[in-house]
C-alpha positions as CSV (number, residue, x, y, z in Angstrom):
1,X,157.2,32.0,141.2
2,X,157.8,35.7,142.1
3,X,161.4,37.1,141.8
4,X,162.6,39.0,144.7
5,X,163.3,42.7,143.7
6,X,167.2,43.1,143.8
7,X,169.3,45.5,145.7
8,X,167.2,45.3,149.0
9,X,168.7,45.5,152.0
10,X,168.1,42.5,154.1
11,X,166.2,42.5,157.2
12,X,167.3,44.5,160.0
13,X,165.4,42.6,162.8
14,X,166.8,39.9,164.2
15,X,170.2,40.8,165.6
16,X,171.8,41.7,169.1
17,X,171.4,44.9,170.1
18,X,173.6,45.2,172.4
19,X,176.4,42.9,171.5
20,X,176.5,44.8,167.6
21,X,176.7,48.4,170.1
22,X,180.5,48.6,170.4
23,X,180.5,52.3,172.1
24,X,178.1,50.9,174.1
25,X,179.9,47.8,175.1
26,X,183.2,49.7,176.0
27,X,180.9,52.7,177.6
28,X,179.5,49.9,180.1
29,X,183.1,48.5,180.8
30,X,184.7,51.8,181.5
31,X,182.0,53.0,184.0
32,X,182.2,49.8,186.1
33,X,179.3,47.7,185.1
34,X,181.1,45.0,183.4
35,X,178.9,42.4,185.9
36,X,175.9,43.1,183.7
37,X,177.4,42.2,180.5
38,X,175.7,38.7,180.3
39,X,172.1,39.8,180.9
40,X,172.8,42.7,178.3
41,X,173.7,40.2,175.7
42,X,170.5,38.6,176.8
43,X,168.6,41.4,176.5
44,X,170.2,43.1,173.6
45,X,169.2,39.6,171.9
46,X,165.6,39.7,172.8
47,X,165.2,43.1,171.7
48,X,166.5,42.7,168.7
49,X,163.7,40.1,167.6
50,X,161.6,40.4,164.9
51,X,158.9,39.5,167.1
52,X,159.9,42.9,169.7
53,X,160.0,45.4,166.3
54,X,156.4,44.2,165.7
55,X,155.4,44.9,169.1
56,X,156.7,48.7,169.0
57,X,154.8,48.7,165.3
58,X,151.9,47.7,166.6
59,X,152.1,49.6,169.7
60,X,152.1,53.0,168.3
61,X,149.8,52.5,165.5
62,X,147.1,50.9,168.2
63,X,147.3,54.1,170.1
64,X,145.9,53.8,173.6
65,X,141.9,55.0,174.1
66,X,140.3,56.6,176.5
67,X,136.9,54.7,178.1
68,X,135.9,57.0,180.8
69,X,132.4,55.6,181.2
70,X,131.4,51.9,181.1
71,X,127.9,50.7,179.3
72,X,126.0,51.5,182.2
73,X,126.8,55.2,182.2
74,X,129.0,54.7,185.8
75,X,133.0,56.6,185.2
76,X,135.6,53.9,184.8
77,X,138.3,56.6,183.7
78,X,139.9,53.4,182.4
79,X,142.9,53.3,179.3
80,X,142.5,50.3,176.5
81,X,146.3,49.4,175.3
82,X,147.2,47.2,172.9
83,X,148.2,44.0,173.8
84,X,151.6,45.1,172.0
85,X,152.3,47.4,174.7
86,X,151.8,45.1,178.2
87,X,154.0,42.8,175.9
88,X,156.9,45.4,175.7
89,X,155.9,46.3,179.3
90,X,156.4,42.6,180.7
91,X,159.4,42.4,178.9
92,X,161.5,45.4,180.8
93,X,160.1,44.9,183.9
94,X,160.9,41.4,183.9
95,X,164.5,42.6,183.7
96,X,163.8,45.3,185.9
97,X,164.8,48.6,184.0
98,X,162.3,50.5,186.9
99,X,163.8,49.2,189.6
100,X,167.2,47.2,189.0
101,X,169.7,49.9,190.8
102,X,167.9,50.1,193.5
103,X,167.1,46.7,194.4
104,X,170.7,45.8,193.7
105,X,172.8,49.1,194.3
106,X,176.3,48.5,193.6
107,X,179.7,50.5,191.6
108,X,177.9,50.3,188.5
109,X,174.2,50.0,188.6
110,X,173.0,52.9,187.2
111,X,175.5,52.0,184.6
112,X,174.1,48.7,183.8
113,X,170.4,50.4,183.9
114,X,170.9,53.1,181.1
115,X,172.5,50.5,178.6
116,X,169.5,48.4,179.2
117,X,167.6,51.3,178.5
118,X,169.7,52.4,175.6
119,X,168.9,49.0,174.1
120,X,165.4,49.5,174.6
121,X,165.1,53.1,173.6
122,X,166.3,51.3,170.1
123,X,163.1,49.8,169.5
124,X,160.5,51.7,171.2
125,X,160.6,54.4,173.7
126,X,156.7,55.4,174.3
127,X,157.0,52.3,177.3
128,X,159.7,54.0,178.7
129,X,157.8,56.5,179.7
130,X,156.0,55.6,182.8
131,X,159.3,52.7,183.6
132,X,161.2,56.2,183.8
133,X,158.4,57.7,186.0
134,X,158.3,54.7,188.2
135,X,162.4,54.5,188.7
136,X,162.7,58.1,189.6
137,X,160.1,58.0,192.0
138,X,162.0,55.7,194.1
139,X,164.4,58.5,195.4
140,X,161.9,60.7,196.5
141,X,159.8,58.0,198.3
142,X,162.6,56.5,200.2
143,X,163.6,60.4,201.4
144,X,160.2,62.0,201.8
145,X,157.7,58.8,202.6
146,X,159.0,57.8,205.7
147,X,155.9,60.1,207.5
148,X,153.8,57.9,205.6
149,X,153.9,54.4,206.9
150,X,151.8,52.6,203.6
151,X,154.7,54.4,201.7
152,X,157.3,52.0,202.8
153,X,155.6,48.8,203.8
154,X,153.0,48.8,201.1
155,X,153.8,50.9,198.2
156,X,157.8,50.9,197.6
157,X,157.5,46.4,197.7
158,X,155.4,46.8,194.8
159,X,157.4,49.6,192.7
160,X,160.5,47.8,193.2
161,X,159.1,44.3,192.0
162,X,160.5,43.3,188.6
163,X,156.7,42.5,188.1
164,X,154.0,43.9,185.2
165,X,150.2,43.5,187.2
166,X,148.4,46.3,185.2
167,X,145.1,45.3,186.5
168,X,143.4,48.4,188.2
169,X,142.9,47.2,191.8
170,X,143.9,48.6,194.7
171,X,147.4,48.3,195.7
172,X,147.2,45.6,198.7
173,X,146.1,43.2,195.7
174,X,148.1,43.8,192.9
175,X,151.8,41.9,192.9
176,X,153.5,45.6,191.3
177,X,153.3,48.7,190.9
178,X,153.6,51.9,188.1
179,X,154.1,55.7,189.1
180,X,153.4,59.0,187.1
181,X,153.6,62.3,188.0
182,X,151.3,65.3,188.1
183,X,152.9,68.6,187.8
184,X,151.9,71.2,185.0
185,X,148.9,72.9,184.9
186,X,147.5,75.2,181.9
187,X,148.1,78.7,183.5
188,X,151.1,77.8,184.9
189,X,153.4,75.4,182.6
190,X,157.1,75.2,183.6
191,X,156.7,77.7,186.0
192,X,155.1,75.4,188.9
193,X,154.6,77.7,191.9
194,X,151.7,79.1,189.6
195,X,149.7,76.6,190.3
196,X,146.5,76.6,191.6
197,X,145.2,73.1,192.7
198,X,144.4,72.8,196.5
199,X,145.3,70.0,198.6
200,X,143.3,69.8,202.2
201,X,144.4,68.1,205.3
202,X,142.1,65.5,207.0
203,X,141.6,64.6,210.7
204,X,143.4,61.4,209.7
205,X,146.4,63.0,208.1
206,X,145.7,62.4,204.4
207,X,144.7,65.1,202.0
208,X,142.3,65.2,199.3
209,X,143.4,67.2,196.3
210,X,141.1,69.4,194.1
211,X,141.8,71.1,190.8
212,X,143.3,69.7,187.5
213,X,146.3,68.7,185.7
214,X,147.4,69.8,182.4
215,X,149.8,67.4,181.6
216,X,149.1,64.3,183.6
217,X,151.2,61.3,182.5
218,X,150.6,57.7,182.3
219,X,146.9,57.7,183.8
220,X,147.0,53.9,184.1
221,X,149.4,54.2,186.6
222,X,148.5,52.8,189.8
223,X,149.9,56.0,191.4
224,X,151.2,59.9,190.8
225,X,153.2,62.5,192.7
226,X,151.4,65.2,192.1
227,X,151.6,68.8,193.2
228,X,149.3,71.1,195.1
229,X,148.9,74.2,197.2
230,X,148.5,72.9,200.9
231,X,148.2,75.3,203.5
232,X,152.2,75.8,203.9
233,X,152.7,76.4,200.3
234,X,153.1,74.0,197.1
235,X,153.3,69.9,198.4
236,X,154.2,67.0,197.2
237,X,151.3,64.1,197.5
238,X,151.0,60.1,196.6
239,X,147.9,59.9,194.7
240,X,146.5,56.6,194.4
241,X,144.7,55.7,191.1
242,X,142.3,53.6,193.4
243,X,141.6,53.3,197.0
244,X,142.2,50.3,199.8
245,X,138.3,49.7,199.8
246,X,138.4,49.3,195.9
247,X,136.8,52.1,194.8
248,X,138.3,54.3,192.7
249,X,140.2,57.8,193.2
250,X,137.9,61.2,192.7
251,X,140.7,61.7,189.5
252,X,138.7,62.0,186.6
253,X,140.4,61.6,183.3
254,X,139.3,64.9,180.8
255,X,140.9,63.6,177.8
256,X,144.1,61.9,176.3
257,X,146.4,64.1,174.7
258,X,147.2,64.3,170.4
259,X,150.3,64.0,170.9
260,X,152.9,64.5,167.9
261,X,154.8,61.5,168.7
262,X,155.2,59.2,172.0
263,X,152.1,58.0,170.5
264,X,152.1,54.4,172.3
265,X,152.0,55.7,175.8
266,X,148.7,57.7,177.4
267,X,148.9,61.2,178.5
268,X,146.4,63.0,179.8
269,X,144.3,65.6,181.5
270,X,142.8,65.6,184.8
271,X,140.4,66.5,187.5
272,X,140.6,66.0,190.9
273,X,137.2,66.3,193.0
274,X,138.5,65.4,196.3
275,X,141.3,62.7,195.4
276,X,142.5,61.1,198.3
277,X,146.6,61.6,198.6
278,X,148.8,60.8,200.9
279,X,151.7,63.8,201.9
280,X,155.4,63.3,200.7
281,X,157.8,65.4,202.6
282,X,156.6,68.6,204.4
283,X,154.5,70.7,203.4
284,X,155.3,73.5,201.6
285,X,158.6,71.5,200.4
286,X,156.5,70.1,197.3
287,X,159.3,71.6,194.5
288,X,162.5,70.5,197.3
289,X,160.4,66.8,197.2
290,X,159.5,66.3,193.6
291,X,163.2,67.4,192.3
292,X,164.4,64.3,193.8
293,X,162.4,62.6,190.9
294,X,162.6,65.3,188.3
295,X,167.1,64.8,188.4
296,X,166.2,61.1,187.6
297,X,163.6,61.7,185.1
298,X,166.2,63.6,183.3
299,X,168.7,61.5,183.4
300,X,166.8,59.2,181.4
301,X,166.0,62.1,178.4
302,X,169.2,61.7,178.3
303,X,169.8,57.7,177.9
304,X,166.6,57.5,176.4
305,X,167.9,59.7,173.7
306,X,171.5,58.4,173.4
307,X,168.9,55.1,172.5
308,X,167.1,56.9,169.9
309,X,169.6,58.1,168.0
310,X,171.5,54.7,168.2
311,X,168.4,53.1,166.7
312,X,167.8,55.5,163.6
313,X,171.5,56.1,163.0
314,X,172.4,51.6,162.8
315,X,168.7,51.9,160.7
316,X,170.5,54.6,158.0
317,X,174.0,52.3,158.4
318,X,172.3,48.9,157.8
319,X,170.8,50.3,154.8
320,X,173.4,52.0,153.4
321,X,175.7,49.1,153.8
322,X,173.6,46.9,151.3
323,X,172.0,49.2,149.0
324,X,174.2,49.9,145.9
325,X,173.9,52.8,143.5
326,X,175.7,54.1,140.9
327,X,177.7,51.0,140.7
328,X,178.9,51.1,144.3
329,X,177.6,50.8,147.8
330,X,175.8,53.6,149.5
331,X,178.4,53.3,152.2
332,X,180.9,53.8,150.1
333,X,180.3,56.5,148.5
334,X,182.3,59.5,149.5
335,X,180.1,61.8,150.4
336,X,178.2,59.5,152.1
337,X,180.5,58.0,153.7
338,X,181.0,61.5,155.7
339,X,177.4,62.0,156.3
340,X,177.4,58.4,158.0
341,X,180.6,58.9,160.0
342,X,178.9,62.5,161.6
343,X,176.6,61.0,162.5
344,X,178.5,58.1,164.1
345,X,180.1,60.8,166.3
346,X,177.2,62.0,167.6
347,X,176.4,58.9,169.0
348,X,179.3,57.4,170.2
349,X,179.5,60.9,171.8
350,X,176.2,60.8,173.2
351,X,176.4,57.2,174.4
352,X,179.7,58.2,176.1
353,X,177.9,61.0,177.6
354,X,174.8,59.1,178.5
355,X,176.9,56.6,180.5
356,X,179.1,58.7,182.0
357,X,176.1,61.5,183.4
358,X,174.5,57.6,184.5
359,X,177.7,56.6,186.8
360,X,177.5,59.7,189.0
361,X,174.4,58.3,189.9
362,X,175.6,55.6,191.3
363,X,174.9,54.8,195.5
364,X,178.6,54.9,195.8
365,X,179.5,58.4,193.8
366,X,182.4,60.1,194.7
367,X,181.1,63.8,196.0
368,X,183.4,64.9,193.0
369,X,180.8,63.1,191.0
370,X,177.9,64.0,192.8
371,X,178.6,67.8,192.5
372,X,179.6,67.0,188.6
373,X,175.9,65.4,188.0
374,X,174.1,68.6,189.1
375,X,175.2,70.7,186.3
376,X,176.0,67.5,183.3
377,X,172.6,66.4,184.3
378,X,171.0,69.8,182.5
379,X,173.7,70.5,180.3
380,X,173.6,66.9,178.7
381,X,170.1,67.2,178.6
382,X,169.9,70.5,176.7
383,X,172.6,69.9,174.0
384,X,171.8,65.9,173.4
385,X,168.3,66.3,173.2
386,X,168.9,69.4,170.9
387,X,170.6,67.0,168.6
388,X,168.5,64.0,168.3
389,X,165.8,65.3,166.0
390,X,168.5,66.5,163.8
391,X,169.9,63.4,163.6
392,X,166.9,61.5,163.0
393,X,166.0,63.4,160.0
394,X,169.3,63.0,158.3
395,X,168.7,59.3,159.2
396,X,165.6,59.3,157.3
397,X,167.4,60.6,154.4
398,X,170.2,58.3,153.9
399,X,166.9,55.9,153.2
400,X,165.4,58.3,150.7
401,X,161.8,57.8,149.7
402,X,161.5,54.6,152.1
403,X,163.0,56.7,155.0
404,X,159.6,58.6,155.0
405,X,157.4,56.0,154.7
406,X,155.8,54.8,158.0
407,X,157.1,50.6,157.4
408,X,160.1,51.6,159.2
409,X,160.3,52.9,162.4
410,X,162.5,56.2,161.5
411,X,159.4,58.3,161.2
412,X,158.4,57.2,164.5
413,X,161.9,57.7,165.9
414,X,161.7,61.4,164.6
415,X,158.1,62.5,166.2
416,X,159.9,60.3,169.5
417,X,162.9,62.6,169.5
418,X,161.4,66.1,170.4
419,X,160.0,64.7,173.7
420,X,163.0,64.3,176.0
421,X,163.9,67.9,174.8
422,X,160.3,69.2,176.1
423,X,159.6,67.3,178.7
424,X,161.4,68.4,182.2
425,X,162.2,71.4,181.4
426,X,162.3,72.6,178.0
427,X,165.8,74.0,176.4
428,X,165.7,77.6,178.1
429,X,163.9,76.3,181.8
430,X,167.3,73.7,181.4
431,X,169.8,75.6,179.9
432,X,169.3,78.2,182.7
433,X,169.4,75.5,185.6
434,X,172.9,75.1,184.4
435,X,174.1,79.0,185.0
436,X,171.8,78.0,188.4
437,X,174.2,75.1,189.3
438,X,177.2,76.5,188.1
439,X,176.5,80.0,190.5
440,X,175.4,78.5,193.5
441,X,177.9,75.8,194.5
442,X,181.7,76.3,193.7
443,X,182.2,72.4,193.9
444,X,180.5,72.3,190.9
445,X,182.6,74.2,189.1
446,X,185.6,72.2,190.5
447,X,184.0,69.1,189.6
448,X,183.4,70.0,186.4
449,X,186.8,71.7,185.7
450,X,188.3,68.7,187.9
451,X,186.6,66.0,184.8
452,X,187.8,68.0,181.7
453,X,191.2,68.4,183.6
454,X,192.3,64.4,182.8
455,X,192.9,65.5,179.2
456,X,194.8,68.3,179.1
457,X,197.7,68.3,177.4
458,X,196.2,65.6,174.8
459,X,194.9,68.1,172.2
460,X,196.0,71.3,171.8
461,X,192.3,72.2,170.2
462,X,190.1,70.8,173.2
463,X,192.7,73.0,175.5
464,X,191.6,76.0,174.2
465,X,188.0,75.1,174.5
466,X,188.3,74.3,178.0
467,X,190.4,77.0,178.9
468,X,187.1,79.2,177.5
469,X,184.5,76.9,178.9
470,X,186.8,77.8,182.6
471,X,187.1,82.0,182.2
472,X,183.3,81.7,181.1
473,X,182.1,79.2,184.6
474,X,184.4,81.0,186.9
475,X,183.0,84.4,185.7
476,X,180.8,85.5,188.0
477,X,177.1,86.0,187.4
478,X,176.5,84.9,183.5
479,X,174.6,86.6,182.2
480,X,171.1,84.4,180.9
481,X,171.0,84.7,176.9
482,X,174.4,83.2,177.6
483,X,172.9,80.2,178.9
484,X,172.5,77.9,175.7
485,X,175.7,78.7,174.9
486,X,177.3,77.5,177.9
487,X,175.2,74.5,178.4
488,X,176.5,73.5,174.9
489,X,180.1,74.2,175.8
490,X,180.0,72.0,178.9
491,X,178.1,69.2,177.3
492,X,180.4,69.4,174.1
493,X,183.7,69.4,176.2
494,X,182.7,66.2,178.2
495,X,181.7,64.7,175.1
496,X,185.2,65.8,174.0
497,X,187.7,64.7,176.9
498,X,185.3,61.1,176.9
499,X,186.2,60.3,173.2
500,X,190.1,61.6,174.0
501,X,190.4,59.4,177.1
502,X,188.3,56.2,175.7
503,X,187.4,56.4,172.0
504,X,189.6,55.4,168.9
505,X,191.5,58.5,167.7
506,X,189.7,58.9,164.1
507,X,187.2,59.4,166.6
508,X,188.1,61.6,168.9
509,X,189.6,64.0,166.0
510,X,187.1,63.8,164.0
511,X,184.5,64.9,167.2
512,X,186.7,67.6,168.2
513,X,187.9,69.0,164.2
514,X,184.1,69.4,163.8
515,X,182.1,70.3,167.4
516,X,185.0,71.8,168.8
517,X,187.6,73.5,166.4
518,X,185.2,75.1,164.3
519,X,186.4,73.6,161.3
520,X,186.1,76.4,158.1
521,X,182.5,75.3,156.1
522,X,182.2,72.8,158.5
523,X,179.3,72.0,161.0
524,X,176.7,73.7,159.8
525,X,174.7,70.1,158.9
526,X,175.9,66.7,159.1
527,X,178.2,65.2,156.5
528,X,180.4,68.6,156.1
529,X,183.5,66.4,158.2
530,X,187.0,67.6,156.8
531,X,188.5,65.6,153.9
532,X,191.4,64.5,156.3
533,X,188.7,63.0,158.9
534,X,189.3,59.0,158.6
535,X,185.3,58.9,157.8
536,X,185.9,54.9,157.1
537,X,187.2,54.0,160.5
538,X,184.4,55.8,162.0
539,X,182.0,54.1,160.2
540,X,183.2,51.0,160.6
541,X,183.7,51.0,164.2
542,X,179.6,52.1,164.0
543,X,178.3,49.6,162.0
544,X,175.5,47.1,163.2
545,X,176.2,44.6,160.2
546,X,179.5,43.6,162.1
């Protein structure tokens, strides 16, 4: 009989998720959601299986193919997944993550949404990806469809079922529905008013779209809002994947793209040779239309990587809480004992901002709030997503050797991370929407200045930041190589007054000695925390083991 190798860490599968999250549990409380915790406890659970880690395993090493003809030599433009990934995918719709707020809008919802997605973004996050798509389409089609009668009586039942059909049939026979989007092309990038694909009007009203997409993502979704050059100017269009008489869509798929990670889910490149699309919003309103979307989709860069870094951060801690060296447990080691508790900060400081940036989004938002989401939205997605790949790597290192070794998912979590940063907007398109919010609308400034307000007085070094952060937003016209810095500054300072108002104080200090004071040798890389930081309590609050 074989002899187990000592000093292994046990399993980390098979725990709850959600119930082991305790930032995440008092985040959901605080921002009104407490009605969800039950079906979070339920689906922290079933996320946590062994049997859901295998699925993301097998679901990014089974990367999805491209079959664009079939054996006769006829275009299918069809993509093969593995069966690991309509698993994963019948799990969160089943629960609704596409769909839940707005089928049930209430104080709360979007709440309840992003810690489901938090949860999930633990365990894999390349099915996230068109469940993002599909839930921040809903906006847009509820504001802009209403021209388009098959919009609301035929398309919007299916999006909104908490349903998985992925069967390529025209929508009238499938029981749900998926939605991508279409927006980059090669000459143009970020900047989408270059583009050049055409969009022509029919005697019927409908449009059929010519031209390609660069970045086209999920292609097996049953739909896209794409972009194109109407006669008015740049559009907005429904483009369905096939047509009512079950034929499919002139949208030719070119090739899937190599990506470096996000490797379960398909993205791709595309032709359109007449596609048949029908119009959302006016035309020559196509940027105004698809921005309705584009806020939502980044909101979720933001959950999705508050989830991310959760899920390589409790991977180091669970480790490092069993593995012994030197006579004494990794955790307890000083020094890593500080590298662990900086990067428990970052966490709980995302997942505080990840919630938080979530509740403005709610159907029942204060306009205070509503005004505060239009500039946290791109300043929590610059500075978070800045910080997750970061994170992940120092992760990988608390596991040495096996932290770079591809049996554990930190790897994958590392090529995941850059994604949310890139996608919808990169750091200086989003850094610069924030000087953009921030000159245009003064209510933005006062909801902003108006949120960090609640802590003043608390701690004399977040006072001086936020009396800096206020000259600096009140100053007129910032200049734009000022924009990182700014976005930081707001996203830092929420972070800041969040942990103040709601967090433990070992927290809260030790967030604001080291992202906020400027501690002396401090910062620079995780792990350089001050001596008089209470690195234990930190961890301990952090730790998935209890």
């Amino acid at each position: 009989m074989t002899t187990p190798y000592p000093n292994q860490p046990p399993p980390y599968e098979g725990r709850n998720l959600y119930a082991t999250n305790r930032a995440l549990r008092d985040a959901l409380l605080r921002e009104g959601a407490a009605f969800a915790e039950d079906a979070l406890l339920a689906w922290g659970e079933r996320m946590g299986r062994a049997e859901t880690f295998a699925w993301a395993d097998a679901a990014n090493r089974h990367a999805p193919a491209l079959r664009a003809l079939d054996r006769r030599g006829e275009r299918v433009d069809e993509v093969e997944f593995h069966p690991a990934w309509h698993e994963l995918m019948r799990l969160a719709t089943d629960v609704g993550e596409h769909a839940a707020p707005w089928n049930a809008p209430r104080p709360g919802a979007q709440a309840a949404r992003a810690a489901m997605y938090i949860v999930h973004g633990e365990v894999e996050n390349g099915t996230q990806c068109p469940l993002t798509m599909t839930f921040a389409s809903v906006p847009a089609l509820r504001a802009f469809g209403a021209a388009a009668p098959a919009v609301a009586g035929v398309w919007l039942p299916r999006i909104l079922a908490h349903d998985y059909d992925p069967r390529p049939l025209p929508v009238v026979q499938k029981r749900a529905a998926l939605v991508g989007m279409g927006m980059t092309e090669r000459q143009g990038g970020s900047d989408v008013r270059a583009n050049r694909t055409r969009a022509e009007r029919c005697d019927d009203g409908s449009y059929r779209i010519t031209g390609e997409k660069w970045f086209f993502s999920a292609p097996q979704c049953d739909a896209h809002l794409v972009l194109a050059q109407a006669a008015r100017g740049l559009s907005c269009f429904l483009v369905p994947r096939m047509l009512d008489d079950g034929t499919r869509n002139a949208i030719r798929l070119v090739r899937l793209k190599d990506k470096l990670g996000n490797r379960s889910n398909a993205s791709s490149e595309v032709a359109f040779d007449g596609a048949t699309a029908l119009p959302i919003g006016d035309e020559g309103r196509g940027i105004a239309t698809i921005l309705a979307m584009v806020q939502h989709t980044r909101l979720d860069c933001v959950v999705g990587t508050a989830g991310l870094m959760r899920g390589a951060f409790a991977w180091a801690l669970h480790h490092a809480s069993h593995r012994v060296a030197f006579g004494h447990r990794l955790v307890d080691q000083p020094l890593m004992t500080s590298v662990l508790a900086d990067l428990a900060l970052e966490v709980e400081a995302g997942i505080a901002l990840a919630m938080r940036l979530a509740r403005t989004f709610d159907d029942d938002a204060t306009d205070s709030d509503r005004a505060l989401s239009r500039v946290l939205t791109p300043a929590a997605k610059y500075w978070l997503c800045k910080r997750g790949p970061a994170l992940a790597a120092e992760a990988m290192e608390v596991l040495g050797g096996n932290g770079y070794v591809e049996e554990n998912p930190l790897p994958r979590i590392y090529r995941e991370m850059p994604v949310n940063s890139i996608w919808e907007g990169s750091g200086n398109v989003i850094a610069l929407d924030v000087l953009r919010a921030l000159s245009r609308e003064g209510e933005t400034r006062d909801a902003l200045l108006h949120e960090l307000a609640a802590v003043r007085g608390q701690d004399r070094r977040l006072d001086d930041h936020v009396a800096s952060l206020e000259r600096c937003v009140s100053a007129a016209g910032a200049e734009p190589a000022a924009a990182r810095r700014i976005a930081q500054a707001i996203a830092t300072a929420v972070q800041a007054a969040l942990l103040v108002r709601h967090a433990p104080a070992p927290v809260a200090d030790g967030f604001i000695a080291s992202r906020i004071a400027g501690e002396p040798f401090g910062g620079a890389a995780y792990g350089t925390l001050a001596t008089n930081i209470d690195c234990r309590a930190i961890v301990s609050r952090a730790s998935p083991d209890e």
